[in-house]
RODRENKOL-823631 format. One line per 10 residues: number of its first residue (from 1); for each residue x, y, z of C-alpha. Coordinates in nm, 3 decimals. Example, Ala and Ser with C-alpha at 12.3 -4.5 7.8 and 13.67 -1.06 7.14 Angstrom:
1	1.230 -0.450 0.780 ~ 1.367 -0.106 0.714 .
//
This chain:
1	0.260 1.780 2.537 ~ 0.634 1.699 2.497 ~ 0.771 1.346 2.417 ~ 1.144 1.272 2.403 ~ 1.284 0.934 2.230 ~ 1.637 0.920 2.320 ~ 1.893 0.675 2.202 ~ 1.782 0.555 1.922 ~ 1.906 0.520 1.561 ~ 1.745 0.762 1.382 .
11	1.680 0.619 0.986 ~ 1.605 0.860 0.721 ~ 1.687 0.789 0.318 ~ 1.984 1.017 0.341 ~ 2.154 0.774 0.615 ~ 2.141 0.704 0.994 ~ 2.274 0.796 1.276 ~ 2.228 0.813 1.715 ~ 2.006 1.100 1.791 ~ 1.709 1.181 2.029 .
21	1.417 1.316 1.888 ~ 1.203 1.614 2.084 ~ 0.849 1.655 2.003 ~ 0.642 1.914 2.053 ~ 0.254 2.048 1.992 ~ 0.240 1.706 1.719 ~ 0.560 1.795 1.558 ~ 0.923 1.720 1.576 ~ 1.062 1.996 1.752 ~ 1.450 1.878 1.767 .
31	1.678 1.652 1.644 ~ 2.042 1.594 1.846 ~ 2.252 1.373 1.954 ~ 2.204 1.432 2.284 ~ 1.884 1.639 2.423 ~ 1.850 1.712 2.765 ~ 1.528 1.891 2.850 ~ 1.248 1.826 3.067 ~ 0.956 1.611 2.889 ~ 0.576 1.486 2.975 .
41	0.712 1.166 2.861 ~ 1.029 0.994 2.797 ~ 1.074 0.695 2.583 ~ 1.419 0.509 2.554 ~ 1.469 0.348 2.211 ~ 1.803 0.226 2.266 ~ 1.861 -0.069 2.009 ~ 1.612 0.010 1.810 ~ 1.569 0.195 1.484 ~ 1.368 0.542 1.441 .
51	1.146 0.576 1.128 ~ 0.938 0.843 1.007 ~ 0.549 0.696 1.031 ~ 0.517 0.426 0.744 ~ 0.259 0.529 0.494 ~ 0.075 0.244 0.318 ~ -0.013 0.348 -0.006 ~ -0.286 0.053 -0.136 ~ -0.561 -0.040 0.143 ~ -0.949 -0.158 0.056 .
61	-1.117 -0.153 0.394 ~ -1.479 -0.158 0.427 ~ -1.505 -0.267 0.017 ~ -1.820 -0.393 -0.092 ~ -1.785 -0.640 -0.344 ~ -2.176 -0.700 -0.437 ~ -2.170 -1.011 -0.345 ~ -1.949 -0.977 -0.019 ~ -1.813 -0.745 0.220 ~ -1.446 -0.680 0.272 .
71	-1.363 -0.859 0.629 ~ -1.198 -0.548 0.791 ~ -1.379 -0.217 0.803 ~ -1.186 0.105 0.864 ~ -1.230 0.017 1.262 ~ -1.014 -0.315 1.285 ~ -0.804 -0.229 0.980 ~ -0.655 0.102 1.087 ~ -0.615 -0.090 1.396 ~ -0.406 -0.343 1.239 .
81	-0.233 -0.085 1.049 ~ -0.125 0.160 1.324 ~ 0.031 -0.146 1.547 ~ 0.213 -0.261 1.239 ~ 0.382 0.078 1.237 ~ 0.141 0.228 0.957 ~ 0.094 0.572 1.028 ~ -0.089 0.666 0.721 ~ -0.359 0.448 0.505 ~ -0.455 0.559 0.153 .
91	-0.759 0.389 0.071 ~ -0.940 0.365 -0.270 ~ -1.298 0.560 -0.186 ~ -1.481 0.417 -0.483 ~ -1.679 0.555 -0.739 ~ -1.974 0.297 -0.862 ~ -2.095 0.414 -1.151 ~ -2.411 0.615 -1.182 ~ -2.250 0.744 -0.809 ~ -2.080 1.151 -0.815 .
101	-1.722 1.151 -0.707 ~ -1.870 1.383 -0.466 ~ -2.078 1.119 -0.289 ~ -1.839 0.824 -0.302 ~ -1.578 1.081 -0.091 ~ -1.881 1.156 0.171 ~ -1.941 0.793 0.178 ~ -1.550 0.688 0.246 ~ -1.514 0.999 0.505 ~ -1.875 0.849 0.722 .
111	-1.665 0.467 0.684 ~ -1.322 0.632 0.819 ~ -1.494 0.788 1.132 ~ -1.325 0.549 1.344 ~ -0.987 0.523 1.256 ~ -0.685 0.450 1.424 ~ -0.423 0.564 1.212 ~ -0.459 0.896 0.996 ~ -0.591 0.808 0.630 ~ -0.661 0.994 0.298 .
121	-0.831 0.868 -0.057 ~ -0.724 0.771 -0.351 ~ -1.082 0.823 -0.603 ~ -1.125 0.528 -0.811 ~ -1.348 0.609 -1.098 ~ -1.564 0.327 -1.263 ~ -1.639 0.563 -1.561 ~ -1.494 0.848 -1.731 ~ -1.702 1.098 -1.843 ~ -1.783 1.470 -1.854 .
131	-1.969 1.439 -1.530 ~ -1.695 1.314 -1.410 ~ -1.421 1.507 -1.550 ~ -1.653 1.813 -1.361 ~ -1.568 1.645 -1.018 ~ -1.239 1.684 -1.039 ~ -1.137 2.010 -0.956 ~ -1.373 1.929 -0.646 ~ -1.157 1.677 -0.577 ~ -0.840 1.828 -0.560 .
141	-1.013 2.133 -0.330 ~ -1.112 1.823 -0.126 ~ -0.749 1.714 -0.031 ~ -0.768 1.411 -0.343 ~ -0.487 1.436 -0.568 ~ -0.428 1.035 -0.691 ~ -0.721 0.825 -0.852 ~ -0.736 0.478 -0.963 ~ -0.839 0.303 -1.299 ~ -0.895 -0.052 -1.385 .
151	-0.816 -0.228 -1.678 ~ -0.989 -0.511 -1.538 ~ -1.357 -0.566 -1.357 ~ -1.688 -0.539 -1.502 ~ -1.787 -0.319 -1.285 ~ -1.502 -0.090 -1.285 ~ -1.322 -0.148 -1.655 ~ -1.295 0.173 -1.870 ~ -1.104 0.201 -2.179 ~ -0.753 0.298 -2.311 .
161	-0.895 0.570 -2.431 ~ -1.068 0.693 -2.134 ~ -0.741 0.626 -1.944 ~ -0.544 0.825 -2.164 ~ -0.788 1.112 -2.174 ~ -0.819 1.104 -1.750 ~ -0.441 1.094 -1.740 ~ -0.423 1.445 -1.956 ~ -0.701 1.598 -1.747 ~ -0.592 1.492 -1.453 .
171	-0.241 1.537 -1.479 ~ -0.297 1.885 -1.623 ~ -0.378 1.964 -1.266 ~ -0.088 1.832 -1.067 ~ -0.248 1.459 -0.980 ~ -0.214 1.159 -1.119 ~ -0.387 0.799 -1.169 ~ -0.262 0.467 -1.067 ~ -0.398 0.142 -1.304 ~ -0.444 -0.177 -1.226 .
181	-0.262 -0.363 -1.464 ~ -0.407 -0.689 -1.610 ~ -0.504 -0.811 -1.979 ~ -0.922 -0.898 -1.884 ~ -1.053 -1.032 -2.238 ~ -0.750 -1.263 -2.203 ~ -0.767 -1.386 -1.856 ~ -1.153 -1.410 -1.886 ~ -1.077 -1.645 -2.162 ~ -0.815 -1.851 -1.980 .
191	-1.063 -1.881 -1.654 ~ -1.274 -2.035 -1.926 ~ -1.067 -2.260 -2.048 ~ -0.934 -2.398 -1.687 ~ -1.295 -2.443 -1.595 ~ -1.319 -2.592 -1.968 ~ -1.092 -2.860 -1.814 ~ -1.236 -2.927 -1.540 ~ -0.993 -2.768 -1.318 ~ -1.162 -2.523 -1.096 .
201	-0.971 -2.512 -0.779 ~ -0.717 -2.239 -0.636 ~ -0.440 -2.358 -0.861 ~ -0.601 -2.230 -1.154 ~ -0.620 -1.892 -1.007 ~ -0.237 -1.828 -1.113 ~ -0.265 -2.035 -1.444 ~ -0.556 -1.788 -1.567 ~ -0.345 -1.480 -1.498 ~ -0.019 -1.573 -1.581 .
211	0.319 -1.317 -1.613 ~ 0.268 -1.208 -1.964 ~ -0.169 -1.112 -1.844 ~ 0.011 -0.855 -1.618 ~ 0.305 -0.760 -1.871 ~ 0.034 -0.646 -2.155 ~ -0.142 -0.458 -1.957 ~ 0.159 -0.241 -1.791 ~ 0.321 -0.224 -2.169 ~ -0.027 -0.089 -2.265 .
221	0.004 0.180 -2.014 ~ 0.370 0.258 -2.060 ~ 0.245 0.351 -2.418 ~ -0.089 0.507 -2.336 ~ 0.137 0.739 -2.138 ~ 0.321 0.859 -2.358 ~ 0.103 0.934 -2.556 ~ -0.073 1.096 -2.324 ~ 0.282 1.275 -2.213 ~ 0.151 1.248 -1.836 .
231	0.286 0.992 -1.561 ~ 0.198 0.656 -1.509 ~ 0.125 0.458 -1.177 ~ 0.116 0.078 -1.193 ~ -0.033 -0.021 -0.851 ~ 0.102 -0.388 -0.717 ~ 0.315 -0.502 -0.983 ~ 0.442 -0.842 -0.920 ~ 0.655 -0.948 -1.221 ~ 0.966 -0.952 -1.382 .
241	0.816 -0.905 -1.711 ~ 0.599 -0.614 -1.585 ~ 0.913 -0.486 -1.437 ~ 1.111 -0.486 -1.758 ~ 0.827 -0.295 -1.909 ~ 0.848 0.015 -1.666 ~ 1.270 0.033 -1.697 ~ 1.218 0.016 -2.060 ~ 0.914 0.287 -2.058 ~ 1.164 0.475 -1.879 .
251	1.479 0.441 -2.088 ~ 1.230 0.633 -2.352 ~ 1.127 0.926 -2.154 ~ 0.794 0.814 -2.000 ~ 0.758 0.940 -1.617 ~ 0.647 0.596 -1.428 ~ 0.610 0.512 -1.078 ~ 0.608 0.132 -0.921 ~ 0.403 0.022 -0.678 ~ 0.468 -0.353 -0.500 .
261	0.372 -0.516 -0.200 ~ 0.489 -0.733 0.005 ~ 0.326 -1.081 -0.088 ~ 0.511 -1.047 -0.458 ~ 0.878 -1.078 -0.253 ~ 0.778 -1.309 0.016 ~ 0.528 -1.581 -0.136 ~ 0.540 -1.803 -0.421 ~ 0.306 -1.936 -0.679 ~ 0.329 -2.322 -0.478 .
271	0.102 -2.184 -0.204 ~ -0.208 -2.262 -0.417 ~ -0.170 -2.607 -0.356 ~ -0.229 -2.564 0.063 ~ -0.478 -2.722 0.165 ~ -0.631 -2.328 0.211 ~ -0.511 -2.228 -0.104 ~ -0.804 -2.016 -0.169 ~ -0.636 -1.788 0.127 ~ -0.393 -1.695 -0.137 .
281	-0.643 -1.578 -0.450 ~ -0.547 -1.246 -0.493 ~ -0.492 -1.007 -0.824 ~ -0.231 -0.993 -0.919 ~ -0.140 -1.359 -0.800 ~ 0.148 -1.505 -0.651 ~ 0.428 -1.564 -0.906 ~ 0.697 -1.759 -0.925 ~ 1.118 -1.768 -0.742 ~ 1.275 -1.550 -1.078 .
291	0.949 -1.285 -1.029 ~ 1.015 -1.283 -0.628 ~ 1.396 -1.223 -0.708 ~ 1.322 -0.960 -0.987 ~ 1.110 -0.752 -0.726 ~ 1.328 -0.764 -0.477 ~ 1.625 -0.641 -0.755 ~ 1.365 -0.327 -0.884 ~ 1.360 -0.242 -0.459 ~ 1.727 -0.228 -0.455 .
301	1.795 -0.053 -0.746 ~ 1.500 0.209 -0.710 ~ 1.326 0.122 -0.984 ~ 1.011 0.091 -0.737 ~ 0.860 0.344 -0.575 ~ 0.708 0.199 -0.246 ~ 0.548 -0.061 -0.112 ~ 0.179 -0.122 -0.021 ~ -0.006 -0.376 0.104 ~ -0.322 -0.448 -0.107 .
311	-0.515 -0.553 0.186 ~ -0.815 -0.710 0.126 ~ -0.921 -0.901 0.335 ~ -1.201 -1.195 0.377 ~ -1.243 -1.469 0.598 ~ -1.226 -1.859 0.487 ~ -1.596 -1.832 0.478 ~ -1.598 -1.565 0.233 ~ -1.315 -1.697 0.048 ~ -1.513 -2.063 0.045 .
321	-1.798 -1.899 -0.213 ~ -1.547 -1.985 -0.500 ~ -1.515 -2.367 -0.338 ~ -1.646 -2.530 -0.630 ~ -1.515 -2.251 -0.931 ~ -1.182 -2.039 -0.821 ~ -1.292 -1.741 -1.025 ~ -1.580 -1.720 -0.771 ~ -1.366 -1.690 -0.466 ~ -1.323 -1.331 -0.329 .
331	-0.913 -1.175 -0.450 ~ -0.772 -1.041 -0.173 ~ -0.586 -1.114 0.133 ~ -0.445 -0.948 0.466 ~ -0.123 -0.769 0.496 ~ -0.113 -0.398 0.656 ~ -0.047 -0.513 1.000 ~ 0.268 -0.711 0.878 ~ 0.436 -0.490 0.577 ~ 0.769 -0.320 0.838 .
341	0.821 -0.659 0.940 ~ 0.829 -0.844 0.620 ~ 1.051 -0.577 0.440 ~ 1.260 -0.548 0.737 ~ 1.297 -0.955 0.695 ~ 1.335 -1.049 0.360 ~ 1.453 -0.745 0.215 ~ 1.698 -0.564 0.436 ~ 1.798 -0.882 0.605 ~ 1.853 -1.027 0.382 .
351	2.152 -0.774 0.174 ~ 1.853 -0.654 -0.108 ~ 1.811 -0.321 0.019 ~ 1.950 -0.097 0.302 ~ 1.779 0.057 0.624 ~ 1.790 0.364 0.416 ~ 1.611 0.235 0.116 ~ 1.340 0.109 0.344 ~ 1.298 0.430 0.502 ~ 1.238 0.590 0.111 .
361	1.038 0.267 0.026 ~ 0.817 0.305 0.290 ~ 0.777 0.629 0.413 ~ 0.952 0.912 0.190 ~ 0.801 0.853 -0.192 ~ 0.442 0.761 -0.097 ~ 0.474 1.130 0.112 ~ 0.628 1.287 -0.203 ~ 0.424 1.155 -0.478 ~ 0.104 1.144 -0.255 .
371	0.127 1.530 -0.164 ~ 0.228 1.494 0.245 ~ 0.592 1.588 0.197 ~ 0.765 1.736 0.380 ~ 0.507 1.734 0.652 ~ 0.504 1.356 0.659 ~ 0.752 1.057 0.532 ~ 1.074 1.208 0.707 ~ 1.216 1.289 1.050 ~ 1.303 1.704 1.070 .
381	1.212 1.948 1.231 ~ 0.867 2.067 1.192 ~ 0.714 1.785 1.028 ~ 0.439 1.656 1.191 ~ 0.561 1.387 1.457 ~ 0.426 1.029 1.287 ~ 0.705 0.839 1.442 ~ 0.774 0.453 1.406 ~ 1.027 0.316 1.686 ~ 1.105 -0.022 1.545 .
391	1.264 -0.301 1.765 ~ 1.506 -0.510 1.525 ~ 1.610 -0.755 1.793 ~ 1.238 -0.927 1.821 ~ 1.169 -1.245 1.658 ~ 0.818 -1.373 1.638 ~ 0.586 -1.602 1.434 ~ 0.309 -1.395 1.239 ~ -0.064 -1.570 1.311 ~ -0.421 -1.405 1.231 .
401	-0.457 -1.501 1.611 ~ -0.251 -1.216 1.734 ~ -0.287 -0.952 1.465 ~ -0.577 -0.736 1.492 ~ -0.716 -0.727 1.170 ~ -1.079 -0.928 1.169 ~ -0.986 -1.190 0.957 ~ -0.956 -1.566 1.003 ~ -0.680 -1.602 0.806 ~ -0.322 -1.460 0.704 .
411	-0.136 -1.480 0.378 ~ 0.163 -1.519 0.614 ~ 0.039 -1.766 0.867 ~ 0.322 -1.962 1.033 ~ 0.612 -1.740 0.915 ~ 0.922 -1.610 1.155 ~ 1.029 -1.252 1.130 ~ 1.256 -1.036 1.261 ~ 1.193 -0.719 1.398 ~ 0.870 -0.527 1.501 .
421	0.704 -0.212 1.582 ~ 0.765 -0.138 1.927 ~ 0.622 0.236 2.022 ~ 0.434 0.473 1.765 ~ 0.381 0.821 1.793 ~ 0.067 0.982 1.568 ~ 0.008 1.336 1.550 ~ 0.273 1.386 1.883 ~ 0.061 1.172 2.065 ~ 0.200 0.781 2.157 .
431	-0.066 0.549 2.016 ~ 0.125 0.211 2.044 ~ 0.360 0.068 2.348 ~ 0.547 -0.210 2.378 ~ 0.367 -0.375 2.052 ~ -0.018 -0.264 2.190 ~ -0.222 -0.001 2.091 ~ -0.302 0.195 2.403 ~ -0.477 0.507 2.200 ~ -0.715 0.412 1.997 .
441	-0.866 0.632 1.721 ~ -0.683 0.875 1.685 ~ -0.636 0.875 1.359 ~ -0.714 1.211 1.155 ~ -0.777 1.301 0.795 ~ -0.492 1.390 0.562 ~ -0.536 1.698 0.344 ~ -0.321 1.616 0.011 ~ -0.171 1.854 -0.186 ~ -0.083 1.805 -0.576 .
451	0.167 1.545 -0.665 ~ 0.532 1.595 -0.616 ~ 0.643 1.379 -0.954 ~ 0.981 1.365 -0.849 ~ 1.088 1.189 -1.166 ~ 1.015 1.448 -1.402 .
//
């Protein structure tokens, strides 16, 4: 099977230029300005911009919660995903604890069987122990190389010190762990003392977990890490203050990577106050203008690493469990099916960071740090052909109506955007055309290798 895209602005992180594209047996087989060959199919992407497959590097699909279910299962959200231009999904397969890394990977692989865009897994671990430091050779002859710890969550909190002996184990062995980033005895104490007041709707989501909540917690594991003298990964960091923490880990020698997503650059913390505020309860929450700005600034200046989405999605049912106390409603919200778009909107639109730097944002680092580079997250020759042809000259509203993910509800309800993905290719084959998805699950798994830490 041979597919030509001719015409089009090829976008890499190294600049752009007009090229066509030849693919062949599911990879790129050519790259020139001008090809002229006989294809089974031939797609013109005059006027529109050629991206290596975007790689989403923070998804929960199909994530029990105990007392809910996450809205979109692998089915719908890969769906979403693939039509948004999201080649790759890295989702969090999740180790409960008294569960083997072993079976929470099975478990992940039986929820991924229908997939529309490839996927791999990230292992968060809910405990750190010597059964569990056994696993992980396992996991990296498995195709896992990235886990996931939690400062936060009952059910999932470990310790500093577990987190600083997982990051030497683990990053004795090429990989490395992403945390999520939050202060809990404090914010469980300020979620007391809003309900204290009386004040227990969707406002008082934000005012529990304020900047400086976030801030500890990623100055905690800018020092934990070097100690520990292996990298860091702070997964959706959404504030200035967090920010300054990473630049200044930095500045001493510690290796960090940033993580943000797109609701910390688009959204602000007035959204509570909508009449479906509880839409918006997510963790981190949505901060405020000078946290938006500072994001937006660490994107420009490459002081983050990519962008995810965090999806997590529930419907307004689901979300209405925390109707009378906010700390009941379910965090999360929906995102993967709109992530291109957004960036493409607010940040290269807008002057705060180039075609280029959304190619490395989105595509490029993920496939470095993640293990799929060079086969993935750039356009040459030989890598495999996950191809984004993105139409910059569309304008449309976003609405949970016409996005395919199965929720009720979208963080970005209402909002004009430029640009979307027009045509995607996955594995050589075309998946999406003319904005629908006209190959459904096809997506396949992805086989990781170690982590490229390309700021060593």
């Amino acid at each position: 099977m041979q597919i030509l895209i001719k015409n089009g602005t090829v976008v890499r992180s190294t600049g752009r230029k007009q090229a066509d594209l030849l693919i062949k047996d599911g990879r790129i087989a050519k790259i020139a300005e001008k090809i002229d060959t006989i294809a089974d199919r031939v797609i013109d992407a005059a006027g529109c911009y050629v991206f290596a497959g975007f790689i989403d590097t923070h998804t929960h699909f199909d994530l029990d919660l105990g007392v809910t279910v996450t809205a979109d299962n692998f089915e719908t959200g890969t769906k979403a995903a693939i039509v948004g231009g999201t080649t790759t999904v890295l989702d969090f397969a999740t180790q409960d604890r008294g569960m083997t890394m072993r079976d929470a990977l099975e478990l992940w692989h039986k929820k991924a069987e229908k997939s529309s865009s490839n996927y791999g897994f990230h292992m968060a671990v809910s405990e750190w122990n010597d059964a569990r430091k056994a696993e992980v050779d396992e996991m990296f002859r498995s195709g896992v190389s990235s886990f996931k710890m939690y400062m936060v969550y009952d059910a999932m909190k470990v310790s500093d010190g577990q987190i600083y002996d997982a990051q030497k184990f683990i990053g004795s062995r090429g990989g490395i762990i992403g945390v999520h980033c939050e202060n809990y005895d404090v914010l469980q104490a300020r979620i007391a003392e809003e309900k204290a007041k009386g004040h227990t709707d969707p406002t008082a989501h934000p005012v529990s977990r304020p900047q400086a909540v976030e801030a500890e917690g990623v100055a905690r594991l800018m020092r934990i890490s070097e100690l520990s003298g292996e990298p860091a990964w702070v997964v959706h960091l959404s504030t200035a203050d967090g920010l300054k923490e990473v630049r200044a880990a930095r500045k001493r020698g510690v290796e960090v990577y940033a993580e943000t997503c797109p609701q910390y650059f688009t959204l602000d913390v007035s959204r509570y106050a909508d009449p479906d505020g509880a839409k918006f309860v997510m963790s981190p929450p949505l901060r405020e203008a000078g946290d938006r700005a500072a994001i937006l600034d660490g994107m420009k200046r490459k002081d983050i690493d990519f962008i995810g989405t965090d999806h997590c999605s529930f419907t307004m049912a689901q979300k209405a469990l925390g109707r009378d106390d906010f700390s009941r409603i379910p965090n999360g919200g929906a995102g993967v099916q709109n992530r291109a778009e957004l960036v493409y909107t607010y940040a290269v639109k807008t002057g705060a960071i180039t075609l280029e730097q959304m190619a490395l944002l989105m595509s490029e680092r993920a496939a470095r740090l993640f293990g799929m580079y060079p086969k993935k997250g750039v356009l040459r020759v030989g890598a495999d052909a996950d191809i984004v042809i993105f139409d910059p000259n569309d304008r449309h509203t976003i609405s949970w109506r016409t996005n395919l993910h199965a929720c009720d509800n979208s963080p970005y309800e209402g909002m004009e955007v430029l640009g979307r993905t027009r045509d995607v290719i996955l594995n050589g084959e075309q998946v999406v055309g003319n904005g629908r998805l006209i190959a459904p699950y096809r997506g396949q798994y992805v086989f990781r290798k170690p982590c490229e830490r390309y700021r060593r």
